[in-house]
N, C-alpha and C positions, 0 to 999 in steps of 0.2 A: 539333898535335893540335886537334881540332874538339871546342868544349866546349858545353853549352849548362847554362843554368842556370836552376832555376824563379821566373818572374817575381811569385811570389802577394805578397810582401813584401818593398818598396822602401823605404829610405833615403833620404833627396837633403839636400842640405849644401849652400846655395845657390842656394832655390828661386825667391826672391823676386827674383834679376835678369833679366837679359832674354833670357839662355837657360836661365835654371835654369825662369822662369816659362812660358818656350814646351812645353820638356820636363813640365812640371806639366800644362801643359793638356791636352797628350797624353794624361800616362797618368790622369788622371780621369773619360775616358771609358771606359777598359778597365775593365770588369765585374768580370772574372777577380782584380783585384787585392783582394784580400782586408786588406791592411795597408801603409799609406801613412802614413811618417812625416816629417815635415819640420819643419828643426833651420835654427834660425836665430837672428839679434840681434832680429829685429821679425816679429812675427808677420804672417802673409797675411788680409787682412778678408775674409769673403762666401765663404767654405769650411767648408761644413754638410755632408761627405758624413761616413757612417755610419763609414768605411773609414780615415778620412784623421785624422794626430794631429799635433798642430803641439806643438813644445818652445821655449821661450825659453833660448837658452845662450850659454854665452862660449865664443868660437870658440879662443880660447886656451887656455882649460880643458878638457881633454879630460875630466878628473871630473865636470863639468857634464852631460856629453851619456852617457859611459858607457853607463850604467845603458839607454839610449832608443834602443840599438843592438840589444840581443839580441832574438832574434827575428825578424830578416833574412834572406834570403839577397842583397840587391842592396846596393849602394848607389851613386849616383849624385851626383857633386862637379861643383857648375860656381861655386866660390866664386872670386871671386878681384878684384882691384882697376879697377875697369873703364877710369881712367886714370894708369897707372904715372910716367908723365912729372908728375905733379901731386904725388907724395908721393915722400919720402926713399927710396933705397934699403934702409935697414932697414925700412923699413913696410912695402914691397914685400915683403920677403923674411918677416916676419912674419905675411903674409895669403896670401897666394898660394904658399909653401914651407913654412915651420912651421907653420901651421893646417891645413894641407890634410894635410900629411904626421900629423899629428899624431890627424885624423881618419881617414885610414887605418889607421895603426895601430891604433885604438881598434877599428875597423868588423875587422881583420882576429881581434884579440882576441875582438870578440863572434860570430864568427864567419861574418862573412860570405864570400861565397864568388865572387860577380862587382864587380869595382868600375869605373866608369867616372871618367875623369877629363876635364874640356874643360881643351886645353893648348892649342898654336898649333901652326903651320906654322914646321917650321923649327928647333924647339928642338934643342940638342945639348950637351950637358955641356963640351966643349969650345970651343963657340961664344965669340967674339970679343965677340959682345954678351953684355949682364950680363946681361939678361930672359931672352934665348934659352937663353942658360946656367946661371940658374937652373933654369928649367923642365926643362931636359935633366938635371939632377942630379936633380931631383925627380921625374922618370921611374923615372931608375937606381934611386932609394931605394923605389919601390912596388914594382919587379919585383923585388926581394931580398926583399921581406914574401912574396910568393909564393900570392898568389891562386890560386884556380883559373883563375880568366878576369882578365884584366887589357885592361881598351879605351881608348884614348889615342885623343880626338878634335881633331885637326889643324888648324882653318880659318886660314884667312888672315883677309883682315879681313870683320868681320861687318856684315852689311847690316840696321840699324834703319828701319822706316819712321818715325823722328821722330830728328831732328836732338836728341842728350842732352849733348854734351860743348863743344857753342861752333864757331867757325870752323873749326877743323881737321878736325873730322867733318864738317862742312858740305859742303869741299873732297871726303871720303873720298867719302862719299856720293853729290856728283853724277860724280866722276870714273872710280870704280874700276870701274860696272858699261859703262863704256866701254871699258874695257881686256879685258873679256870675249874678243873674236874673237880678240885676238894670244896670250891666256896658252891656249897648245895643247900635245899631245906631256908632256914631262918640264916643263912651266909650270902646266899644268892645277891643279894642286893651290892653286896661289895666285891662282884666281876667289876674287872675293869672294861670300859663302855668304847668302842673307836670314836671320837670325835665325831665321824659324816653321823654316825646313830645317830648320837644326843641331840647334835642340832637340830638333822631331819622329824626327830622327834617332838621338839620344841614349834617347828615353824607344823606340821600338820596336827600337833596339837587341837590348834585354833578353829581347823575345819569340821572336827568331831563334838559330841557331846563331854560333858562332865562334872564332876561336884563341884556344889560351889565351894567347896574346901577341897584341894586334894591336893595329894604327897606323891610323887610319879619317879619310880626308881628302876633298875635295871630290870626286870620283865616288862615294866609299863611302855619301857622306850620301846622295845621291839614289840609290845601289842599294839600300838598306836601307830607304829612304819605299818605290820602287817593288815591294821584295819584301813590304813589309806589306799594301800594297795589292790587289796579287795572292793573297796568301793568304787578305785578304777576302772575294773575291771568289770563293774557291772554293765 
């Protein structure tokens, strides 16, 4: 079923990394939004809009943020550990699974009615790998709370224009956007994405129609920039 949901007041739980902050700058241009709330450990400096409400919370305490939910219809998650191989698997699983799920549930309590998540490519509750397979669990666990609209954002690896994590990225970075021509067909989904897409992608999301279940991966980001585009243009 094709849902669509009104975009006046958003949520985001994760705005301050580098796609929660691409999706931010997106939708601070949009006029139309009427209430912008953003829930984090450290506040964003140099955000004076009229519209826009920043909360300090513990991403563990869902009591914390509760109350700073109602009044939504969006909410938008791009919270998550930006490099899992650096910390234990319980921390992992503490930030990226029980915080995330934990704010869903809270965001489905206060009612909100579309929720977006940034996941990866790939996840599957039975996956082999433990990240993959968390993520795919923590899939299964939103679509049992039962949103109206539920959006699972898929990238493979994301494309920074500045080197954040050391050599490995460095490697990522000059190599992956070389791999571009061969990943075609059923590959396609694992280009790597620049970071301003995915975001952009994420925050005009909300202004479109879509399933109430849907999976959004590298063609969806750039079909969903180029349908905002076009609708501007009308």
């Amino acid at each position: 079923m094709t849902t669509k949901t009104n975009p006046n007041s958003i949520v985001m739980l994760g705005a301050s990394g580098a796609v929660g902050s691409e999706a931010l700058k997106t939708l601070l241009v949009h006029n139309n939004i009427h209430l912008l709330t953003l829930l984090g450990r450290t506040p964003i400096s140099g955000l004076n809009k009229a519209n826009v409400y920043q909360h300090k919370i513990n991403v563990s305490k869902p009591d914390s943020y509760q109350e700073y939910i109602q009044g939504h219809d969006i909410a938008i998650c791009t919270l998550g550990v930006g490099e899992p191989s650096r910390i234990s698997k319980e921390e992992f699983l503490k930030i990226d699974k029980e915080a995330v799920l934990d704010f869903a549930k809270a965001c489905k309590k206060g009612g909100i009615r579309h929720f977006e998540l940034l996941a990866s490519v790939g996840i599957n509750p039975k996956s082999s790998s433990f990240y993959l397979r968390a993520k795919g669990e923590l899939v299964e666990a939103l679509k049992a709370l039962g949103f109206d609209r539920l959006s699972i954002f898929q990238p493979s690896m994301i494309l920074t224009p500045t080197n954040r994590y050391g050599i490995s990225q460095a490697i990522v970075l000059k190599v992956f956007p070389l791999l571009k021509p061969f990943l075609i067909g059923r590959l396609r989904k694992y280009r790597g994405i620049p970071v301003s897409v995915l975001g952009q992608s994420m925050a005009e999301n909300v202004f479109i129609a879509g399933q109430d279940y849907e999976i959004l991966q590298w063609d969806q980001f750039y079909s969903i920039i180029d349908n905002s585009n076009n609708t501007e243009n009308l």
